[in-house]
N, C-alpha and C positions, 0 to 999 in steps of 0.2 A: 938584520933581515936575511933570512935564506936565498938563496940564490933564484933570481926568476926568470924564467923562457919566456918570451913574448913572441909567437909567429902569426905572422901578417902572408897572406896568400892574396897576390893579386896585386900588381903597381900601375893601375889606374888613377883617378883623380882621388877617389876616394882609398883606395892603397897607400896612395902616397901622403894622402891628407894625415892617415891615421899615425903610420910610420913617423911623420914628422912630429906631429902633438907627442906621442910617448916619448920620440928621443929626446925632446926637449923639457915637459915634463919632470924625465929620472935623469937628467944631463948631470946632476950630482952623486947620482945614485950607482956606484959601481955592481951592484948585484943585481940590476937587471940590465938584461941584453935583447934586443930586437932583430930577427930575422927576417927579411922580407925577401920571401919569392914569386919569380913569375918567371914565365916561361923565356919572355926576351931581356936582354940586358939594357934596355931602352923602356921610358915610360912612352905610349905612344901619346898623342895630344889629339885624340878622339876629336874635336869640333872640326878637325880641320880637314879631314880626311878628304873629303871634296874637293879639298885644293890638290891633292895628290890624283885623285884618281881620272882628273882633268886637266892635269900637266901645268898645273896654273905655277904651284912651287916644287923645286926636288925633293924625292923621297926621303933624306934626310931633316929635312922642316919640320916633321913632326916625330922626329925621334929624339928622344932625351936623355939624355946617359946616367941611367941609378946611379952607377959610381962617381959620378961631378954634382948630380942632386945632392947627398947624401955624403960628400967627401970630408967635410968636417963633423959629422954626427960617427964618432968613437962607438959608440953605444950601438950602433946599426951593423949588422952584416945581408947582404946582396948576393942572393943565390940563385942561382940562373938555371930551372928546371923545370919539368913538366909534373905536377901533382896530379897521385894515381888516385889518393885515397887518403879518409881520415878514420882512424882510433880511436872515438871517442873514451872508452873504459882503461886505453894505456896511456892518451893525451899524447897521440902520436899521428903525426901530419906524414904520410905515404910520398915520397917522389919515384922518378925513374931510375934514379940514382943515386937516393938514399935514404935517410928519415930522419926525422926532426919532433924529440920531445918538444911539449910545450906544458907551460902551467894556464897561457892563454891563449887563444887564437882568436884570431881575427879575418874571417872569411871577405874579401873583397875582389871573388871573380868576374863581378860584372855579368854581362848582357849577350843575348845573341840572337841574329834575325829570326823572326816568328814568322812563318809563311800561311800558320795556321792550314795549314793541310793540302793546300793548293796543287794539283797534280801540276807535274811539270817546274815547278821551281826552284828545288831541289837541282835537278839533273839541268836545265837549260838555262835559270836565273844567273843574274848577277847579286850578290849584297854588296853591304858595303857599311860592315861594322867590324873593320880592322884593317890594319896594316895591311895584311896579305890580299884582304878581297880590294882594298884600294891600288895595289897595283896591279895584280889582273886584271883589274876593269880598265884602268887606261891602256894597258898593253893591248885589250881586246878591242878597246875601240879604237885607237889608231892603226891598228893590220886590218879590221873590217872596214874603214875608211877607204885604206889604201889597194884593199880586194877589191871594192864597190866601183873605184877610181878606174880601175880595167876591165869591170864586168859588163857585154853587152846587153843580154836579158833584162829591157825595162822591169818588168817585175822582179827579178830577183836584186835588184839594182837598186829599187824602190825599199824594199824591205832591208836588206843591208847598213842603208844610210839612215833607216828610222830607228831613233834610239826610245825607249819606253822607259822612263820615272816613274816607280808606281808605291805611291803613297806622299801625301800633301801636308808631312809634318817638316819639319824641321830639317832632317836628310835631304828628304824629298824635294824641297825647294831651293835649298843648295847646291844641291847637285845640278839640279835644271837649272839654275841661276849662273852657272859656270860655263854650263856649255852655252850659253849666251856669246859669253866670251872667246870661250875655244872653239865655236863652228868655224867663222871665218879662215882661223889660222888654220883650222882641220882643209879648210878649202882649198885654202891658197897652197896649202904643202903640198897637196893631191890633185892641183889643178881640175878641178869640178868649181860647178855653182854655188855659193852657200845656198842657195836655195832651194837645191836637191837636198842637205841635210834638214833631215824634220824630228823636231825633238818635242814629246808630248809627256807630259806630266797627269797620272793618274788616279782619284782617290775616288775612294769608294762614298764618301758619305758626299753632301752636297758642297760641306764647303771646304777650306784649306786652311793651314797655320790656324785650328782651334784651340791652341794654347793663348792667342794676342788677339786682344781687342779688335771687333768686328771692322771698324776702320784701318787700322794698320795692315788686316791681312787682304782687306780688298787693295790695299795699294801697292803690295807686293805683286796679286794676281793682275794686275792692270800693268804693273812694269813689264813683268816676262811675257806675258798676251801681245802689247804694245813690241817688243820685243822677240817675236815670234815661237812664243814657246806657246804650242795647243795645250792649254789646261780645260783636263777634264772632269767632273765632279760629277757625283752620282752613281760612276762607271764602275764598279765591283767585278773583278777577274774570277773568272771560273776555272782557265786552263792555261798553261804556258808550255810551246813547245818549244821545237829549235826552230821553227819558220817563221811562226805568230802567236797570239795571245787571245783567248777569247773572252770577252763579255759575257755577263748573266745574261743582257738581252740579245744573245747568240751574234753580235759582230766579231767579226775575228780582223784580226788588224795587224796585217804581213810584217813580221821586225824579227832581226835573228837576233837583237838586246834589248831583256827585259832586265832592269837594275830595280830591285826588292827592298825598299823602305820602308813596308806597310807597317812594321810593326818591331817585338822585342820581347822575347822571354828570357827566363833564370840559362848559363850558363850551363849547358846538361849534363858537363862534368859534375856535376854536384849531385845530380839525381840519387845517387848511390852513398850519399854522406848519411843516410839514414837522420833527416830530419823535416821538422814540420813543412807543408811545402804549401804557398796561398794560391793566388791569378799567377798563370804564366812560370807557373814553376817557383817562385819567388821563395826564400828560405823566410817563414816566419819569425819574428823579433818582437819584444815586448818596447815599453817606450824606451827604455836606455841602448837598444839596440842590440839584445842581448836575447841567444837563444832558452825557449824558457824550459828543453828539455836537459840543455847541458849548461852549466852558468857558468863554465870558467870561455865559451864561446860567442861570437857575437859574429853577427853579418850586417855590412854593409855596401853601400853605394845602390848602383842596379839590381845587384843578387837578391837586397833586401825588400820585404815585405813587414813594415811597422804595424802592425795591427789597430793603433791608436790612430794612423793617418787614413784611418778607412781601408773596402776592400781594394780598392786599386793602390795603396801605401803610394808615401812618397815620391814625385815626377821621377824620371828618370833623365836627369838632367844634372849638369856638373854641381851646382850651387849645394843639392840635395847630395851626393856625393860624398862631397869634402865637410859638410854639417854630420852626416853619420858620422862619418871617418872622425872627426872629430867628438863625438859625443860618446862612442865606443869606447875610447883613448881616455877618455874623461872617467868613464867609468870603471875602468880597470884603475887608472892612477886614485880614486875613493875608494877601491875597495881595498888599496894596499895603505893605503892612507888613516882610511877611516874616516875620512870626510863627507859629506852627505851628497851623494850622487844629484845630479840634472837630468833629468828625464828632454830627449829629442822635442827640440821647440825649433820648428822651420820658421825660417825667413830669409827671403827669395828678393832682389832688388830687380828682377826683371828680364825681361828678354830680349836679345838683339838677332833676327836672321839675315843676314846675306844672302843676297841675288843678284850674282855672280861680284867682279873682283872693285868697285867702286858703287853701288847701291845699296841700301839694307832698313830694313826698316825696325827700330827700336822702342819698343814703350819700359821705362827705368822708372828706377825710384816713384813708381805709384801713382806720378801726372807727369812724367817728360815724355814724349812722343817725339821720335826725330825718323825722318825719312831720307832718303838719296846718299848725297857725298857723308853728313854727319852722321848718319844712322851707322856710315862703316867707318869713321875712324871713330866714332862711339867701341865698334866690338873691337877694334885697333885697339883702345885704351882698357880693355879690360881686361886681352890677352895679355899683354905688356904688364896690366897690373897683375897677375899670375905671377908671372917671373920676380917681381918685386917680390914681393911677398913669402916666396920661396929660394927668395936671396938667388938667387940666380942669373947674376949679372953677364955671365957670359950667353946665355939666352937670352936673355934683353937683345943684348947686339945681332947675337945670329937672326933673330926674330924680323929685328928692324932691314936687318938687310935681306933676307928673302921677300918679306911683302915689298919692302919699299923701294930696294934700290937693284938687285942683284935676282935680276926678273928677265927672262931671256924673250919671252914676248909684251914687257909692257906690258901685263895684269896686274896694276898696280890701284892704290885707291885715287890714281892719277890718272888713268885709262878712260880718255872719254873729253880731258879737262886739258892738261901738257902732254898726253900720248897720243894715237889713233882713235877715232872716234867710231865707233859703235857702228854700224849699219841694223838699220830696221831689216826686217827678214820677215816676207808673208807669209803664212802658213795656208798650206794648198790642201 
């Protein structure tokens, strides 16, 4: 066999998923070689972001090191760079700092906030779909805490300490679910009331967590309610400034943090790769996950749009991810093979969200429903099962001891049970 370039762009869940299926795959195979890059030397671990940008774990929690993933895979190289541009007619991947023939590529850039057009959200929002918007946001909310903490102006006082979630998917209630957790300690640092922090959670349709059964997502909004988080439903944003936010039915509602979950388009780096583009920018794919104007190309994870999965393609969610990532990988080792390709066939064991650091509500394997303590060492066991998986023993350990033990305020899935308990908090 000739010699083969395999380049993979992008070490997300589904990056990483892909990159490992081929290494393993051609692990005999010394004629091909896989390159994977991305911008950071770290995989980030996207689910968990909320726990950084709410101070629950330190910012290294969710970083991963390509070179210790990836250290016994010979076959792999890890390139740490920012992608300008692709060549499809010379089969050349653009960086800022150099280029990389390929005979495949494998597109996995992933996702990025959609604001859908929102004036103001752009220039005054918060996101929080990465590393960097996860520590901004914590850094922005503990200095405006600690402003509010010496501000006399009730009004300006008022709005400083209200914080706005807006969007009621899965970010969105995680996020809100943390500062559950983190008002008090916000309080007690800053000597204020918890009761002056007011945290409202925002979604435009009526209800919340429309991915999980109508039961499990009213018991999440009944926890953080109970809990003092104002959830609101129906509420659709019109405008966001730097003082407040306004409603379609013209409330405007004083907060200098509005934090932007609503939503998720194609990476816009890619806009310019010259190829089919579906909902939300999405790069079109046939079923094996494979571009059907260039075939030696494929896209997956969030970037992708499967045509076979309908026009909204595949969730955007890890499980979906790591099944492209794999099915791509699958397809390139049949076509070198000759073996008869698999066409993308999902299958999802379910969902777990968090609301905040020992609550969460789970529906799995198709009839387990679990709520409270088990619902989070339920998502406990399936991060954990990640790192198995991915032979990753020394994240195992790091894992265990940021949630569980190596916790500088007790946000632990013991917080509530062996730590300090919870205070209810009204919403005014």
């Amino acid at each position: 066999m000739a010699e083969k370039n395999i380049v993979v762009v992008g070490a997300g869940f589904a990056g990483v998923a892909a990159t490992r299926r081929l290494a393993k795959r051609f692990k005999k195979n010394r004629d091909v070689h896989i390159t994977l890059i991305d911008r950071h030397s770290f995989m980030t671990y996207m689910t968990e972001l909320h726990e950084i940008a709410t101070d629950r774990v330190p910012e290294e929690a969710v970083q991963y090191d390509l070179g210790r993933l990836f250290a016994h895979k010979r076959n792999v190289s890890i390139v740490t760079d920012d992608v300008t541009g692709v060549d499809h007619d010379k089969n050349v991947v653009t960086t800022k700092h150099g280029s990389y023939a390929y005979d495949y590529l494998v597109l996995a850039m992933g996702a990025e906030s959609n604001d859908f057009g929102t004036p103001g959200v752009k220039e005054h929002g918060f996101t929080l779909w990465s590393f960097e918007d996860a520590v901004r946001l914590k850094h922005h909310i503990q200095d405006t805490v600690a402003a509010a903490a010496k501000e006399h102006d009730p009004e300006k006082r008022k709005a400083m300490l209200t914080f706005v979630v807006v969007g009621g998917g899965f970010t969105g209630v995680e996020t809100a679910g943390e500062m559950i957790d983190w008002r008090p300690i916000l309080a007690k640092e800053n000597h204020i009331d918890p009761n002056e922090i007011h945290i409202i959670l925002d979604e435009a349709v009526p209800t919340i967590l429309n991915m999980l059964d109508r039961p499990d997502a009213d018991l999440a909004k009944r926890f953080m309610e109970k809990h003092g988080i104002d959830v609101r439903t129906a509420a659709p944003i019109t405008a966001v400034s730097a003082d407040d936010m306004t409603l379609k039915d013209g409330t405007h509602v004083p907060t200098n943090t509005v934090i932007w979950t609503a939503g998720l388009k194609a990476n816009t780096d890619t806009a310019d790769f010259d190829m089919e583009q579906g909902r939300a920018g999405r790069l079109v794919t046939n079923e094996y996950m494979q571009s059907e104007q260039y075939a030696n190309t494929y896209v997956i994870g969030d970037l992708s749009l499967n045509k076979d999965q309908g026009d909204r393609g595949t969730p955007q969610i890890v499980e979906a991810a790591e099944q492209t990532g794999a099915c791509a990988a699958e397809h390139i080792v049949a076509t070198e093979t000759g073996a008869t390709p698999k066409p993308f066939k999902p299958s999802y064991s379910g969902f777990v969200v968090s609301v905040g650091s020992h609550y969460s509500v789970a529906n799995v394997f198709g009839s387990i429903h679990l709520s409270g303590w088990f619902g989070t060492i339920m998502k406990h066991m399936i991060n954990l099962l990640y790192f198995v998986t991915t032979f990753a023993g020394y994240y195992i350990f790091q894992y265990s001891m940021h949630e569980f033990f190596r916790n500088k305020n007790g946000r632990t899935p013991f917080w509530g049970h062996l730590g300090p308990r919870i205070k209810s908090v009204q919403v005014k």
